[in-house]
N, C-alpha and C positions, 0 to 999 in steps of 0.2 A: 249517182255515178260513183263508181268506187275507185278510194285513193288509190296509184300508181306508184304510190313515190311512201317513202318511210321521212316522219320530218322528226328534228332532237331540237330542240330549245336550249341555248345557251344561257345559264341563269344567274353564271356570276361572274362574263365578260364576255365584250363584244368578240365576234367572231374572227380569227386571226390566226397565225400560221404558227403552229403547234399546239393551237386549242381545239383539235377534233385529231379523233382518230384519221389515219392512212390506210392503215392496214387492211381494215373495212372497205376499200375503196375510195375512188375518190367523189366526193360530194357531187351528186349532179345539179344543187344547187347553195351557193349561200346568200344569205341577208342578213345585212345587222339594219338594225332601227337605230334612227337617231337619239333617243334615249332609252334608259329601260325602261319597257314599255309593260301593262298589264296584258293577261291572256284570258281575253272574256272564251267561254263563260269559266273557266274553270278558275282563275282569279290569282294564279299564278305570274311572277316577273321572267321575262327575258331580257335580254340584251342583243338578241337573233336567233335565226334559227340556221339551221342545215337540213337538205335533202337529201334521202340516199337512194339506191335502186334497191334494196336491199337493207332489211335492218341489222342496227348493229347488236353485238351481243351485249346484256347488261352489264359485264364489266369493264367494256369499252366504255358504255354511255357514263358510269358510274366514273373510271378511270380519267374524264374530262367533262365531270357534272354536268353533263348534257341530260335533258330530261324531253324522253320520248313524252310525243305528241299525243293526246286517246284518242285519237283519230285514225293512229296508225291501223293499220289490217292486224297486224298481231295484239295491239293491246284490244283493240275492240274486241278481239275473239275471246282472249282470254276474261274480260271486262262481262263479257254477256255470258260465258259460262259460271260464272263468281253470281252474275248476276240471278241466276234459278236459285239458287243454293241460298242466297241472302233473300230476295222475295220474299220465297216459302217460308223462310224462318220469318219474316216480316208478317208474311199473313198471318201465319201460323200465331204470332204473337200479339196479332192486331195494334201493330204500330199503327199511330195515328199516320195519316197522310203525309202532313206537315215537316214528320221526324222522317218519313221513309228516304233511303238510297237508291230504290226500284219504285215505278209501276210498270203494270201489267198491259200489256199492248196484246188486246185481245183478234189484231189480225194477225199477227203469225203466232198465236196462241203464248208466248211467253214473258218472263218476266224482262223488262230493259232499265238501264243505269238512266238516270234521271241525269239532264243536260248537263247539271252542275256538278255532278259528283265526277271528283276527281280518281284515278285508280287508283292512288295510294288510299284515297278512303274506304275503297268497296274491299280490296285486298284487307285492309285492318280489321275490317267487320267479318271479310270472310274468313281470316284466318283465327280471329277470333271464337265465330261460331264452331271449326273443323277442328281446334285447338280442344275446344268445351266439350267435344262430341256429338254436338246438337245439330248435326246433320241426320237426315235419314241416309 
């Protein structure tokens, strides 16, 4: 089933009124947890999250250290295209399993972000390799 909704994780206070953007709209949902709490699997703290109908732009998120969900529709998309590009440099290099950021999900033929990697990890490898040129 695919998400509807864009969620931001509050990671350095509970959620409260002037701790999320407006301008974006207003939250079609909030939660705080009673303490800060871990975000299995990626291993990350919040202190709650927000829903939008609609995501926000990264300097919004950035602008009230909100940290988008990889769950959302936009990072998974951009998450799985990073994700070919890192792979094939993975296969290519025969990284052990163990060390890899992808495997290979050979029913819809492509490379996928491994449950625990986070997007700032696959973005640093990826920018990394596009940095080096070691892209095709």
């Amino acid at each position: 089933m695919k998400q509807r909704f864009f969620r931001y994780y509050s990671t350095q206070r509970p959620v409260d009124i002037g701790t999320y953007p407006k301008s974006a709209g207003t939250p079609i949902r909030i939660h705080n947890y009673d303490n800060r709490t871990r975000i299995e699997p990626w291993g990350f703290l919040a202190w709650g999250y927000l829903e939008y109908a609609a995501p926000l732009d990264a300097r919004q998120a950035d602008d009230y250290e909100l940290k988008p969900s990889p769950e959302n529709p936009d990072v998974k998309e951009k998450m799985s295209k990073q994700a070919q590009v890192v792979g094939e440099w993975e296969k290519k290099h025969r990284v052990p399993e163990t060390r890899r950021l992808t495997w290979w999900y050979p029913d819809f033929g492509e490379f996928i972000p491994k449950e625990f990697v986070t997007p700032e990890q696959l973005e640093k490898c990826y920018n990394a390799l596009t940095k080096r040129n070691e892209v095709a």
